[in-house]
C-alpha positions in Angstrom: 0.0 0.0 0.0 1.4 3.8 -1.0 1.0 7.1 0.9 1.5 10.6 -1.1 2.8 13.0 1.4 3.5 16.6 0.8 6.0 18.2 2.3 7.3 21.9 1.8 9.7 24.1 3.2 8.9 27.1 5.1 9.8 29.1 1.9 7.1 26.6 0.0 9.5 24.5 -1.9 9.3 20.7 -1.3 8.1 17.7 -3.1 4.8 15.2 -2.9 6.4 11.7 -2.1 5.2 8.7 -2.6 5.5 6.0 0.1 6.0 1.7 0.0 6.1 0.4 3.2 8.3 3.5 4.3 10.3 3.3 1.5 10.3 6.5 -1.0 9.3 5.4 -4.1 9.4 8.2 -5.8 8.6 12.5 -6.0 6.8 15.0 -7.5 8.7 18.6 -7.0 6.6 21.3 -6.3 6.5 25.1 -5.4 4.0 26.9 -4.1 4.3 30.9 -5.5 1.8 32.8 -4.9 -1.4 31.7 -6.6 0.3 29.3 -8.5 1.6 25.4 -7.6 4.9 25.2 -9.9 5.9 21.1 -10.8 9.4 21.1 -11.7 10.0 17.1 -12.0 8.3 13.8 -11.4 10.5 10.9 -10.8 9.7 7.2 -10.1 12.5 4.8 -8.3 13.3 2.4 -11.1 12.2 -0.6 -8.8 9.0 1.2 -8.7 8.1 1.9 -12.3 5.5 0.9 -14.0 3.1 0.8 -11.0 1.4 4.0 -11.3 2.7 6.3 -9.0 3.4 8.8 -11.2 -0.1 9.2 -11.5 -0.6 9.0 -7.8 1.7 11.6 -7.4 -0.1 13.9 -9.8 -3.5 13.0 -8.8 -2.6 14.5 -5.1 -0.8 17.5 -6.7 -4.1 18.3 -8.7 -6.4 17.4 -5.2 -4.2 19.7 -3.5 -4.1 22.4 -6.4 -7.8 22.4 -6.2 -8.7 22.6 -2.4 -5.8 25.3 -2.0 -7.5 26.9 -5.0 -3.8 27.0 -7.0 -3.1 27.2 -10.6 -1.0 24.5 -11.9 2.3 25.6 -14.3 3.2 22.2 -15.3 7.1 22.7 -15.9 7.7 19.0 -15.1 7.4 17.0 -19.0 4.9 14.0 -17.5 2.7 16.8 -15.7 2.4 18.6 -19.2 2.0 15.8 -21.2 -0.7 14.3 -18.5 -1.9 18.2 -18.6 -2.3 18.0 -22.9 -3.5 14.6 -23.1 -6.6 14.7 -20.8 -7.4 18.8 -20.5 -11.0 18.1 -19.9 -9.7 16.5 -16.5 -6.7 19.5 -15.8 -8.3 22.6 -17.0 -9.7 24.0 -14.1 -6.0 24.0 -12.6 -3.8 24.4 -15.5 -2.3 27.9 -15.8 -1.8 28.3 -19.2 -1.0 32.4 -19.6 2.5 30.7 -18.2 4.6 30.7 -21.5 5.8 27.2 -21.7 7.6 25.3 -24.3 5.9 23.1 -26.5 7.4 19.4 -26.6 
């Protein structure tokens, strides 16, 4: 069984992190400026792969993002390509006046 956890700094830089028995499976870095809920990176422990906590990981970040009322600038190349992919399930959070560039 996995547990996301999110934990920031006191400057609201941190990372969700997925959980296995204790074990860190993998991340989700994240900061919080302002309105907006930055994702700079996801990354799965190779051992871990293929299980889908990636998606975990980003389903919490969008939960969060919407009961924090947070926009979403999806830096991070899975959370953009999860963003483009499915927007009829990421609209409401995605922040797209921020300028990013296109894959």
């Amino acid at each position: 069984m996995s547990d996301v956890k999110l934990e920031l700094n006191k400057q609201g830089r941190g990372a969700f992190n997925v959980y296995v028995d204790d074990a860190k499976a993998g991340e989700m870095e994240v900061a919080k400026i302002g309105n907006d809920l930055v994702v700079y990176h996801t990354e799965v422990q190779p051992q871990y792969e293929g299980k889908g906590f990636a998606k975990e990981l980003l389903n919490a970040m969008v939960d969060y993002a919407r009961q924090h009322k947070l926009k979403v600038i999806p830096l991070c190349p899975y959370t953009l390509a999860q963003f483009k992919r499915h927007p009829d399930l990421y609209d409401d959070v995605w922040n797209k006046s921020w300028k990013t560039k296109e894959a």
